[in-house]
Backbone as a chain_set.jsonl record, in Angstrom:
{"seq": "XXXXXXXXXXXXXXXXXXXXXXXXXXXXXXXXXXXXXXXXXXXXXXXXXXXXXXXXXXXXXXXXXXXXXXXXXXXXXXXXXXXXXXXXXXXXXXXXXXXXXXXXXXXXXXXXXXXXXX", "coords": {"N": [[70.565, -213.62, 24.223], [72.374, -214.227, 21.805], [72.624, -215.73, 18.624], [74.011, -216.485, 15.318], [74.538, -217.95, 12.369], [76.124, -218.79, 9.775], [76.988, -219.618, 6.43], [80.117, -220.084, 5.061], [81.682, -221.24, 1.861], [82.184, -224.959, 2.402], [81.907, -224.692, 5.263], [80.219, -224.124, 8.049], [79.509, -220.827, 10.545], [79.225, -220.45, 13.833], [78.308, -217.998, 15.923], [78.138, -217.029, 18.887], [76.663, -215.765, 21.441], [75.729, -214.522, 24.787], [73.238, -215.961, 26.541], [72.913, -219.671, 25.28], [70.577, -220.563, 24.242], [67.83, -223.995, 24.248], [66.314, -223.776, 21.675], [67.377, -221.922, 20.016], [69.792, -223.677, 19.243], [68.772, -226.135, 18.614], [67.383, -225.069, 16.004], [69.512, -223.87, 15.041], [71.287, -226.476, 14.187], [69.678, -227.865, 12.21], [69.75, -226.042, 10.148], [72.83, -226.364, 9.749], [72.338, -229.562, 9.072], [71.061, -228.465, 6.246], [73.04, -227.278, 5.096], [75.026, -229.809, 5.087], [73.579, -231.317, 3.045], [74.063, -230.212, 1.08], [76.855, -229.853, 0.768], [77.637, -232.223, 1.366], [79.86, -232.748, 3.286], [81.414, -231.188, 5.776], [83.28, -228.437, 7.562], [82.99, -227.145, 10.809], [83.167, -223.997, 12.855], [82.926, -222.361, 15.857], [82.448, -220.269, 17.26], [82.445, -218.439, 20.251], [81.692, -215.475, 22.763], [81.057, -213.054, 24.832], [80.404, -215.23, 26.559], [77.712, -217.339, 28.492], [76.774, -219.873, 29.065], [74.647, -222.534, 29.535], [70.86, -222.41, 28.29], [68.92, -223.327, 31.244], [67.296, -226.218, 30.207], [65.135, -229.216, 28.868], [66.234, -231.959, 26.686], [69.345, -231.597, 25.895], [70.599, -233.873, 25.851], [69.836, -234.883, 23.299], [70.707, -236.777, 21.15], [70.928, -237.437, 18.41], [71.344, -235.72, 16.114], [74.025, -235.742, 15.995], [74.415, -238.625, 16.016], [73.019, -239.221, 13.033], [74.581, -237.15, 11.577], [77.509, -237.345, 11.987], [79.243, -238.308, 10.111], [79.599, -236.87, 8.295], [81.211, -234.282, 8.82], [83.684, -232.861, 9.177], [85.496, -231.791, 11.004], [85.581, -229.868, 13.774], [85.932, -226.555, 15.25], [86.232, -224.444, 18.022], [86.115, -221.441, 19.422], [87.003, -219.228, 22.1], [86.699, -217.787, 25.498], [88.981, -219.231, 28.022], [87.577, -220.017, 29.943], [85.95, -221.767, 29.394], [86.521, -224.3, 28.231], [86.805, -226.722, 29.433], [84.42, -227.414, 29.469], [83.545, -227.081, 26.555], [84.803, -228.868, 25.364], [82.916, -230.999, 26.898], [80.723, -230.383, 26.014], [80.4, -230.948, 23.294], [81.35, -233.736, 23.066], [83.535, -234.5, 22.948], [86.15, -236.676, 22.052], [84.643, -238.673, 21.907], [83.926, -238.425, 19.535], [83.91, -238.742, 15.969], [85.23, -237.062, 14.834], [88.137, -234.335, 14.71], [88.306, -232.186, 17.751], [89.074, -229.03, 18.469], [89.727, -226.604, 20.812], [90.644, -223.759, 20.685], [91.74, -220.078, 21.996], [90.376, -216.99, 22.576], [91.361, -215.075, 21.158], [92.154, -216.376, 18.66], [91.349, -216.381, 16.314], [91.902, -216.644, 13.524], [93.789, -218.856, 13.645], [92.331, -220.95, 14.191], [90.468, -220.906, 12.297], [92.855, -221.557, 9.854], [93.366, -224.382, 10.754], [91.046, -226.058, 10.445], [91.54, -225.798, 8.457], [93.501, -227.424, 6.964]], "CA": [[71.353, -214.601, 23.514], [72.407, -214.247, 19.929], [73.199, -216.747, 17.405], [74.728, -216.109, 13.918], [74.669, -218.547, 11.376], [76.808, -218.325, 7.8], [77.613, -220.979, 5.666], [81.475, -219.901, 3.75], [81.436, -222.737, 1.293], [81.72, -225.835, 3.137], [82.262, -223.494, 6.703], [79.414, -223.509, 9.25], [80.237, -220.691, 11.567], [78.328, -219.876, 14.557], [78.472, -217.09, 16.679], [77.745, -217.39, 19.935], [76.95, -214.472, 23.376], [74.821, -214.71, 25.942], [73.461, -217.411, 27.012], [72.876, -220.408, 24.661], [69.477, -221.776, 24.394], [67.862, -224.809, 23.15], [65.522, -223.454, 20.7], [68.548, -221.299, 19.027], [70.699, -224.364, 19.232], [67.915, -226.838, 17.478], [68.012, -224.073, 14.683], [71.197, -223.987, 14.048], [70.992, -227.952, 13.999], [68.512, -227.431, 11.095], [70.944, -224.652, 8.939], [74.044, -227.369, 9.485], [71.766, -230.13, 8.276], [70.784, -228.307, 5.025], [74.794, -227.127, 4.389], [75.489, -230.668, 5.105], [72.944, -231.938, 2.264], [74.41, -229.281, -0.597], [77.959, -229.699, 0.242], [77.804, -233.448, 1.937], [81.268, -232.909, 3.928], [81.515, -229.93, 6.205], [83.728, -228.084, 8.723], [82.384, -226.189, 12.051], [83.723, -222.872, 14.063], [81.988, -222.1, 17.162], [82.807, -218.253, 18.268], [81.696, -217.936, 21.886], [81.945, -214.407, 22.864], [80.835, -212.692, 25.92], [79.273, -216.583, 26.613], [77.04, -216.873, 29.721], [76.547, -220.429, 29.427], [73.624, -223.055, 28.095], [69.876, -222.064, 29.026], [68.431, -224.756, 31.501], [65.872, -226.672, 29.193], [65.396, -230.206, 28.17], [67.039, -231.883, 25.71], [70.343, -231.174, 25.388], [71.28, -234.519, 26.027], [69.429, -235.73, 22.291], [72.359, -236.937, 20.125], [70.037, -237.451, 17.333], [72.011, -235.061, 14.929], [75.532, -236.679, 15.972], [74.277, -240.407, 14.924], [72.919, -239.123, 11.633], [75.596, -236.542, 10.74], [79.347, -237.197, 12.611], [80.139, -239.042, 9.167], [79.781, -235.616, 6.977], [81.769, -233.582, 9.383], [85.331, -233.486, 8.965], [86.775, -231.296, 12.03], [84.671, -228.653, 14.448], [86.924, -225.73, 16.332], [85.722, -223.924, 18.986], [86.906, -220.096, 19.764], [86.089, -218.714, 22.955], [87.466, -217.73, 26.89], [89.607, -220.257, 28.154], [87.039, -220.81, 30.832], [84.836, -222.806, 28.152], [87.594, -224.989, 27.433], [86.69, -227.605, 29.285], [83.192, -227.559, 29.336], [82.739, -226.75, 25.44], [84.532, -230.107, 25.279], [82.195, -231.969, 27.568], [79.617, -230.543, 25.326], [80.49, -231.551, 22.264], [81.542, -234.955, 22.683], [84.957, -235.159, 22.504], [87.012, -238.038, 22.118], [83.57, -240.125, 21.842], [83.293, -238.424, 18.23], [84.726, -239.535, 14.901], [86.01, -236.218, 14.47], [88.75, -234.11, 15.501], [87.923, -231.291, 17.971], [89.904, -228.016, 19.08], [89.581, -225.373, 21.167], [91.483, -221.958, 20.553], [91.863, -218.84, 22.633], [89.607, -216.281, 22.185], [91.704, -214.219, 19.827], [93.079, -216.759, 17.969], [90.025, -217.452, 15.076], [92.526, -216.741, 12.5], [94.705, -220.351, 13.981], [91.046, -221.723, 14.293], [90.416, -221.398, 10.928], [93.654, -222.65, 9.209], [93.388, -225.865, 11.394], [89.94, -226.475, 9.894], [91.639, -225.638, 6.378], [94.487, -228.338, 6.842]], "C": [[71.376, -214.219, 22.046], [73.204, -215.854, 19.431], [73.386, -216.732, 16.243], [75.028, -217.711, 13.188], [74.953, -218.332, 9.895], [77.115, -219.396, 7.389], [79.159, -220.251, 4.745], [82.057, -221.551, 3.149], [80.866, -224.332, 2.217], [81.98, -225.221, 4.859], [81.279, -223.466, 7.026], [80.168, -222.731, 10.208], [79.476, -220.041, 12.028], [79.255, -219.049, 15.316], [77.79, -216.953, 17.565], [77.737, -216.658, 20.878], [75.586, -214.899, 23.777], [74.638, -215.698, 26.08], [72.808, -218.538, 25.703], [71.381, -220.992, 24.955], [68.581, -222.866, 23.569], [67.294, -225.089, 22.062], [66.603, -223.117, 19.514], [68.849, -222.215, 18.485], [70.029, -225.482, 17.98], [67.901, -226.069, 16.264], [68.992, -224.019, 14.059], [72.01, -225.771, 13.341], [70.195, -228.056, 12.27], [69.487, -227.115, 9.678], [72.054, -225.768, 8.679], [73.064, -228.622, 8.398], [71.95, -230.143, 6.484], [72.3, -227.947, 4.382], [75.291, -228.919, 4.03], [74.811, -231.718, 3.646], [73.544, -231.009, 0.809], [75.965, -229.648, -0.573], [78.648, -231.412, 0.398], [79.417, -233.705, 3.124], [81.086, -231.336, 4.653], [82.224, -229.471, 7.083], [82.655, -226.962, 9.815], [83.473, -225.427, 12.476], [82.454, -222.684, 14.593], [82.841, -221.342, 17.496], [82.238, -217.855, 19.331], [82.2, -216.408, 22.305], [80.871, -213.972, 23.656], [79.411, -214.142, 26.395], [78.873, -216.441, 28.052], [76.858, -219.003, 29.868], [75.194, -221.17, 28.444], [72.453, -222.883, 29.47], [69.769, -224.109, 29.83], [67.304, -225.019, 30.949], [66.162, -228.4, 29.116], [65.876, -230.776, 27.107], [68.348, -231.597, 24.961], [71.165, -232.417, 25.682], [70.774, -235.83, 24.719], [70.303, -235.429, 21.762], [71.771, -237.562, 18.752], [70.879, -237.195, 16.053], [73.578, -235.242, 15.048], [75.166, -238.334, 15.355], [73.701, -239.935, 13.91], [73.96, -238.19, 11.216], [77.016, -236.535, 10.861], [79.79, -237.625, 11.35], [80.227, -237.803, 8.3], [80.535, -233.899, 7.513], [82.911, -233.752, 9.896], [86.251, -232.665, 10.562], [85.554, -229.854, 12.758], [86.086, -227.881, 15.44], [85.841, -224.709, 16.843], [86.834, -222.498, 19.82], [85.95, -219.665, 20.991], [87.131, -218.374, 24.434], [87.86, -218.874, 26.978], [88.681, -221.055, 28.952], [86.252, -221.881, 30.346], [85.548, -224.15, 27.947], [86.894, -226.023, 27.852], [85.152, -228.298, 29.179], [82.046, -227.527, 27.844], [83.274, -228.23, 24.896], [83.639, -231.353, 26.253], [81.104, -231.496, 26.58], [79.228, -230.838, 24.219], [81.604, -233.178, 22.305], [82.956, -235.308, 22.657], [85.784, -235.971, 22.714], [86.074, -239.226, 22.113], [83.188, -239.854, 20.42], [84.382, -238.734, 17.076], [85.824, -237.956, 14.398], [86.902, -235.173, 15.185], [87.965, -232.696, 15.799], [88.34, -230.577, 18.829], [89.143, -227.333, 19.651], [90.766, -224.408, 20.865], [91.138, -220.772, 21.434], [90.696, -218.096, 21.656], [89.964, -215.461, 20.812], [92.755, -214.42, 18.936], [92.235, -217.443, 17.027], [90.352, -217.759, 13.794], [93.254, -218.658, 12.364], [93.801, -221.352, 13.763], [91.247, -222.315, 12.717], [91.811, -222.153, 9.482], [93.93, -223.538, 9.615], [92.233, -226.239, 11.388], [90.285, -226.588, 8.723], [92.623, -226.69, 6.093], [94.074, -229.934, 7.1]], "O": [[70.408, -213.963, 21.329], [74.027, -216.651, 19.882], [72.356, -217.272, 15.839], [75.833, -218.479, 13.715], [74.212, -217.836, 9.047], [77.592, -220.216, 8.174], [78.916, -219.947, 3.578], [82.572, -222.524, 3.698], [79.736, -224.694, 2.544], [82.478, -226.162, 5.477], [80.734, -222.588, 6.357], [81.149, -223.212, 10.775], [78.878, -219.16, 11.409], [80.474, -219.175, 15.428], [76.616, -216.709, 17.288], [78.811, -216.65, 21.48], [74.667, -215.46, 23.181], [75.489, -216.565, 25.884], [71.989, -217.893, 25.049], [71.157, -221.805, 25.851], [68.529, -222.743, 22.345], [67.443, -226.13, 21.422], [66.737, -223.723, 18.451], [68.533, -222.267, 17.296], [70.494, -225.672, 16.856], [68.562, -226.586, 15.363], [69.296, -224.093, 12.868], [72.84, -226.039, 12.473], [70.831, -228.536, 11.331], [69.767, -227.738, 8.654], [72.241, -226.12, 7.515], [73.106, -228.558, 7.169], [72.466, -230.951, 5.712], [72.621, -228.342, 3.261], [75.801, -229.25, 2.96], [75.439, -232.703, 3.258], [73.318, -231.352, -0.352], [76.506, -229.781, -1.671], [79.675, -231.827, -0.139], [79.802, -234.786, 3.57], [80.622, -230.412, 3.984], [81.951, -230.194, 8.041], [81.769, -226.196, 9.434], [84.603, -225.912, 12.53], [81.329, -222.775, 14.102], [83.923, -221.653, 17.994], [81.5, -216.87, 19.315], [83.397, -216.262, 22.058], [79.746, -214.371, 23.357], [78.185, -214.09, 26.497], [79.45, -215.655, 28.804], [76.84, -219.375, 31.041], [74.778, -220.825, 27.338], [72.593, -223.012, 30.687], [70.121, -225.235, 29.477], [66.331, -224.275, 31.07], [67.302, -228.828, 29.292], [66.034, -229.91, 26.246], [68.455, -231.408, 23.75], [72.378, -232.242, 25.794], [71.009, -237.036, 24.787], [70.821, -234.316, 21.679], [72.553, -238.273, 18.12], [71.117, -238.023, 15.173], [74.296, -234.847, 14.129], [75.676, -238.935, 14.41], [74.085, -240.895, 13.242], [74.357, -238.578, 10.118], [77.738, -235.906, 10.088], [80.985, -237.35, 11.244], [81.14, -237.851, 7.477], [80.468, -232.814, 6.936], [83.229, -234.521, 10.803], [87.356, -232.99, 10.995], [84.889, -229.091, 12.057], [86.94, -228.473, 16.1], [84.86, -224.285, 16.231], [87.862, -222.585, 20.491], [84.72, -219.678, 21.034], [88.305, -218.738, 24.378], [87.368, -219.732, 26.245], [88.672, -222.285, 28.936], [85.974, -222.854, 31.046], [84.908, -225.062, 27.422], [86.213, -226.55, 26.973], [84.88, -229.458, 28.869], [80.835, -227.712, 27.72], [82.538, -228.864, 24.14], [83.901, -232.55, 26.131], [80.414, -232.461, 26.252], [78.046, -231.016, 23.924], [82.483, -233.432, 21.481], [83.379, -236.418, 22.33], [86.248, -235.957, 23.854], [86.409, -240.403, 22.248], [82.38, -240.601, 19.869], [85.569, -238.938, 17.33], [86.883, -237.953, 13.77], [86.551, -234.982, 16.349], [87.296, -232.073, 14.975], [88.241, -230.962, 19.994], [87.965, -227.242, 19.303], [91.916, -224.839, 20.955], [89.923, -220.589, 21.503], [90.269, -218.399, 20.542], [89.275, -215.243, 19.816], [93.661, -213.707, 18.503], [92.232, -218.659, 16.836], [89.794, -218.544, 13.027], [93.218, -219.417, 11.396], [94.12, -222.441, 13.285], [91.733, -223.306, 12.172], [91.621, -222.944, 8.559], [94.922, -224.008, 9.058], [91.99, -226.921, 12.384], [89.673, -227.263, 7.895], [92.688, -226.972, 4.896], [94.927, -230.816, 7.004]]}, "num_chains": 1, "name": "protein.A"}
């Protein structure tokens, strides 16, 4: 599994292969956090690339860091196989969160990102 974390200004953008697990994932929870305390408003990309899926572990059903942070997060997009589509929205919440949230084709991160910038 890899996981990539960058902050471009207010821009969290992860990078995402193999399989997803929930140590990484709490980490990267962490990194958003501290962006979210310097810039107080933030967008997300999520880059899935050769994805495998989320490890089985506990915990992936604490929403902890959605009731303290959905208010400082203006829009999350999600790049990846189509097969993700519907499952990267069952995993992030969508349509139960305050903010809006896309998916995009795999090799469309350029579309991603100017529909985070608008």
């Amino acid at each position: 599994m890899s996981l990539v974390f960058s902050a471009e200004t207010d821009l969290a953008v992860i990078r995402v292969s193999g399989t997803l697990g929930k140590a990484e994932f709490d980490q990267m929870l962490i990194e958003c956090k501290a962006l979210i305390k310097v810039k107080r408003k933030i967008k997300i990309l999520s880059v899935i690339e050769n994805f495998n899926g989320w490890e089985n572990a506990d915990g992936w059903d604490d929403m902890s860091f959605s009731d303290e942070n959905d208010k400082h997060i203006q829009k999350i997009a999600i790049v990846g196989d189509s097969k993700w589509h519907g499952m990267a929205y069952l995993f992030t919440a969508k349509d139960l969160r305050p903010m809006p949230i896309e998916f995009f084709e795999e090799n469309e991160e350029n579309k991603a990102r100017k529909w985070l910038n608008n």
